[in-house]
C-alpha positions in Angstrom: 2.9 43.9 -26.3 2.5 41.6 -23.2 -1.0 41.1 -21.5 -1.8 39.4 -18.4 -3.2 36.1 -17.6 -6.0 38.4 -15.7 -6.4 39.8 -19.4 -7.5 37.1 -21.3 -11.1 38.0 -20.5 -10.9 41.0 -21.8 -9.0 39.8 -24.7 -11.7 37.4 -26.0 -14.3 40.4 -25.8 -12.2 42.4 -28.2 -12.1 39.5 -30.8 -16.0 39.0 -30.1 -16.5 43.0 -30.6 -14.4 43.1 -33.8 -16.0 40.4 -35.0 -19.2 42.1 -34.7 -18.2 44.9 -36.4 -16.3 43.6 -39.4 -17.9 40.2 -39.7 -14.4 38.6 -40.8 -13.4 35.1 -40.1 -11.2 34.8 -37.4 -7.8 32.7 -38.6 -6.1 30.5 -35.7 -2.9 28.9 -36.7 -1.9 25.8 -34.4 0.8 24.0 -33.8 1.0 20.0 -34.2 1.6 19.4 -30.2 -0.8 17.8 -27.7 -1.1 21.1 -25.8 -1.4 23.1 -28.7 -4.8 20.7 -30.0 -5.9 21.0 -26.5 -5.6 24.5 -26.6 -7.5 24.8 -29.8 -10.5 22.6 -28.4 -10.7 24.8 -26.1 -10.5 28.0 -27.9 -12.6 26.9 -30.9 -15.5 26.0 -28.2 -15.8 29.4 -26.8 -15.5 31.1 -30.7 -18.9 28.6 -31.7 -20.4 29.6 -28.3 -20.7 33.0 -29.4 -21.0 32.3 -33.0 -17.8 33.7 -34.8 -16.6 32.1 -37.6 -13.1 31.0 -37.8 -10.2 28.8 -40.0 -8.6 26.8 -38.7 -4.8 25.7 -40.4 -2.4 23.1 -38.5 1.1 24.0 -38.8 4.4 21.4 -38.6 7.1 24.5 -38.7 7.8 28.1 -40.0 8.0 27.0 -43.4 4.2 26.3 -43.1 3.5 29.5 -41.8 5.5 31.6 -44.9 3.7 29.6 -47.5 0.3 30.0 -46.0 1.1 33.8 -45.4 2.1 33.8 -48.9 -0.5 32.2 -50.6 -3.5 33.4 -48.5 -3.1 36.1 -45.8 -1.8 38.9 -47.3 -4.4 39.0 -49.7 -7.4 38.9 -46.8 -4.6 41.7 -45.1 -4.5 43.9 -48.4 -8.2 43.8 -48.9 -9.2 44.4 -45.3 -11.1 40.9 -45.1 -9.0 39.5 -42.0 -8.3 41.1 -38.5 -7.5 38.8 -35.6 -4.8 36.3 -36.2 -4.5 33.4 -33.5 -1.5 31.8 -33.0 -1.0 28.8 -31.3 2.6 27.1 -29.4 4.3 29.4 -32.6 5.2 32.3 -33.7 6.9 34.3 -30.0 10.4 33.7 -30.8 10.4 34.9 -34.2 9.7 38.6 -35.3 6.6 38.4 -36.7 6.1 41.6 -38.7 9.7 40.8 -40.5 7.9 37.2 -41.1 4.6 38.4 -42.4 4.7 42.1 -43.6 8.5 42.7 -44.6 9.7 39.7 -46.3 7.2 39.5 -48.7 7.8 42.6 -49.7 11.6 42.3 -49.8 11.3 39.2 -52.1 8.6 41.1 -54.5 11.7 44.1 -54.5 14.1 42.0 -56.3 12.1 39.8 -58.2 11.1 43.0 -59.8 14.3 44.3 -60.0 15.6 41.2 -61.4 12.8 41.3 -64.4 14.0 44.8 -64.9 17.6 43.5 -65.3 16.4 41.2 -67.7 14.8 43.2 -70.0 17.7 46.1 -70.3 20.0 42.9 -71.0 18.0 41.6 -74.0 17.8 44.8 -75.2 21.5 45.6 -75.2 22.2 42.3 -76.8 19.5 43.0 -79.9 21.4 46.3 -80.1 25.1 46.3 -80.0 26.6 44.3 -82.5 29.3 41.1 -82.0 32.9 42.4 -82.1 36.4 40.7 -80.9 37.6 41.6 -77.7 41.3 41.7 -76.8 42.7 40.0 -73.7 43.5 43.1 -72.2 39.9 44.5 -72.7 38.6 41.1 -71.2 40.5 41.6 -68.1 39.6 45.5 -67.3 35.6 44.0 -67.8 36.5 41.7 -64.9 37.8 44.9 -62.3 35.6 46.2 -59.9 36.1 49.3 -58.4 34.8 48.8 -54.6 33.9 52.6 -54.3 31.0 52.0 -56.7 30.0 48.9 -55.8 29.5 50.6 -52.3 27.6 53.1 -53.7 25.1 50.9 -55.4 24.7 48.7 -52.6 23.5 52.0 -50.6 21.5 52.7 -53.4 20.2 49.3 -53.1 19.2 49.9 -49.9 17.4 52.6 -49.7 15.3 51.9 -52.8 14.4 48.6 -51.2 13.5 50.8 -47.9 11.3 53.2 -50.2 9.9 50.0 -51.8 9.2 48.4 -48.5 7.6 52.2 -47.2 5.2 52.6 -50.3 4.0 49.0 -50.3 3.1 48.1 -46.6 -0.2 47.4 -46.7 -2.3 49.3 -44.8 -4.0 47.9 -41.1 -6.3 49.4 -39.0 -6.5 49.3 -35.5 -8.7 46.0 -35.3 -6.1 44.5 -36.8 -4.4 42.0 -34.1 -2.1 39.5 -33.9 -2.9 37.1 -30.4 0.3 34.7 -29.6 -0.4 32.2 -27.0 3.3 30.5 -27.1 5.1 28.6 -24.4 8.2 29.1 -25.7 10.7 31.6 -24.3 12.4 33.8 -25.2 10.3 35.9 -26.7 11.5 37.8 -29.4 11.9 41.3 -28.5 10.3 43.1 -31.5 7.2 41.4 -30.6 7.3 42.3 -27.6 7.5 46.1 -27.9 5.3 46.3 -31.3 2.2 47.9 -29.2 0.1 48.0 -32.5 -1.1 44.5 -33.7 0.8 41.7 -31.8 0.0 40.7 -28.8 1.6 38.2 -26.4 -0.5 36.4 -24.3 1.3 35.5 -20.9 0.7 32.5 -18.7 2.0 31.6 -14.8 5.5 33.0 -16.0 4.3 36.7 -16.3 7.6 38.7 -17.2 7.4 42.3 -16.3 7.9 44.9 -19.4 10.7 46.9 -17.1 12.4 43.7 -17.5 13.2 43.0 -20.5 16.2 45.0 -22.7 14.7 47.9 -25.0 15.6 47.6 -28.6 18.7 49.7 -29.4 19.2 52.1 -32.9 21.3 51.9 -35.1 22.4 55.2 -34.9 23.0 55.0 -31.3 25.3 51.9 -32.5 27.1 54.2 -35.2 27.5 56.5 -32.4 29.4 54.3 -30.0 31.5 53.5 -32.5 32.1 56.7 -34.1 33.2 57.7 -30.2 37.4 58.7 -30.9 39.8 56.0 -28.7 41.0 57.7 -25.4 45.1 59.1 -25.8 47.6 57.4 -23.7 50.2 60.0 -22.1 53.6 58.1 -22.6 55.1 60.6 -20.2 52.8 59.0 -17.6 52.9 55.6 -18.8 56.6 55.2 -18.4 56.1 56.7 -14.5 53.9 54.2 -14.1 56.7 51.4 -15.2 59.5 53.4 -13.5 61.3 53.8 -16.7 64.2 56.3 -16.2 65.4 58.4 -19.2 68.6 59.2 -17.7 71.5 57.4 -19.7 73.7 57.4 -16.9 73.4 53.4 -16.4 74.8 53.0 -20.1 77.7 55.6 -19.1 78.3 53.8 -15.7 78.6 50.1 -18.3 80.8 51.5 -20.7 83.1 53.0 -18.2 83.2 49.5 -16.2 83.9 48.0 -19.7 86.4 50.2 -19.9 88.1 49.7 -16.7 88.0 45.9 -17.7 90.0 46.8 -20.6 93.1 48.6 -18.6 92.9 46.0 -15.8 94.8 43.6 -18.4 97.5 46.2 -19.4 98.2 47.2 -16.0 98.7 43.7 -14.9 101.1 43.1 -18.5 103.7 45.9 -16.9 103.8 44.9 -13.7 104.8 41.6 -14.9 107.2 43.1 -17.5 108.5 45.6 -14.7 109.3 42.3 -12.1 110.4 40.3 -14.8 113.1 43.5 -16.0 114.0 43.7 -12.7 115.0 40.2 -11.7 117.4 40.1 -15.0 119.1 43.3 -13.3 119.4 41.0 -9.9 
């Protein structure tokens, strides 16, 4: 969501109030720029005015932030020991709930699935027994039929969505996410998550009516499912004044043919003076 410059006020009460309830460390993740150190100074001041703990953990690029998420937040997120997430000059134009929640949990999907693999392969090869195969039988083991690879890769797919369902981890509603960021654009899923990410605006406010709403897929599959408009040839050849009558091709072939007598005509006329004069 997008809050105010006249909001920060407010905004710093919440962390204070949260902090009073859940006495967990507050985690501010800065960026390695002189207005982002500034920034810090600034914010870490006020946060020991008022006597809330916090971390803080430099960062030279998004690379830094997946390891660190990796390694260390999700396990405060899993075990509710971490609520309010600062993040400094980073993390606006990226979607930070893909980053943070659904990676990690795509990445655990297949590593799992790949241990799986790995197990039902050793135990086919301590089963089935060596035998010759025939190069016929080695080139029908190389065919894939495209139907069924479809199929598993929509299998895939939804198992990995089930996986990703049954294994968010859990947030409550202190839970928050606070971007101060001076880059622009900012992505849109942050923008419209109204549950735990927050985007604090500066000079350049940007109204929400603004900014695009995210479109579904379905309304995509339904724009494209949408059958092509018909073209009426009838009315297509009025418009380019085609006419259907043959009559032009009758009207050449008869002045071909007239070009063909003209010749013959001329021949007896000749003959006819020349017959004549031998008479004279």
């Amino acid at each position: 969501m997008l809050i105010s410059k006249d909001d920060l006020g407010e905004v710093f009460d919440n962390i204070h109030n949260v902090w009073i309830q859940t006495r967990t460390t507050v985690i501010i993740l800065c960026a390695a720029d002189c207005d982002s150190i500034c920034t810090t100074k600034i914010l870490t001041s006020l946060l020991a005015t008022e006597m809330i703990a916090y971390e803080l953990y430099p960062v030279l690029s998004y690379e830094c932030i997946v390891k660190y998420n990796d390694h260390y937040l999700q396990d405060k997120i899993r075990e509710n020991e971490l609520h309010t997430i600062i993040m400094i000059n980073c993390g606006g134009i990226v979607d930070l709930n893909q980053m943070l929640f659904v990676r990690p949990l795509i990445q655990s999907f297949y590593s799992e699935k790949e241990k799986q693999q790995n197990s039902r392969r050793n135990n086919n090869n301590n089963n089935k027994r060596r035998r010759r195969m025939s190069d016929d039988d080695d080139e029908d083991d190389f065919d894939i039929d495209e139907d069924e690879f479809d199929e598993d890769q929509e299998n895939e797919q939804a198992q990995m969505a089930a996986y990703i369902e049954t294994n968010m981890p859990e947030t409550d509603n202190n839970f928050k996410i606070y971007v101060i960021d001076c880059h622009r654009p900012f992505n849109l899923f942050n923008v419209h998550d109204q549950e735990k990410i927050c985007l604090l605006q500066g000079h350049d406010e940007i109204d929400l009516g603004s900014i695009p709403a995210l479109i579904a897929s379905d309304d995509e599959d339904e724009e494209e499912e949408q059958p092509e408009q018909e073209v009426n040839i009838e009315d297509s050849d009025d418009d380019f004044n085609i006419d259907d009558d043959d009559d032009d091709d009758d009207d050449l072939k008869d002045q071909d043919n007239d070009n063909d007598t003209q010749p013959l005509k001329k021949r007896r006329r000749l003959n006819n003076n020349g017959s004549n004069g031998r008479r004279g």
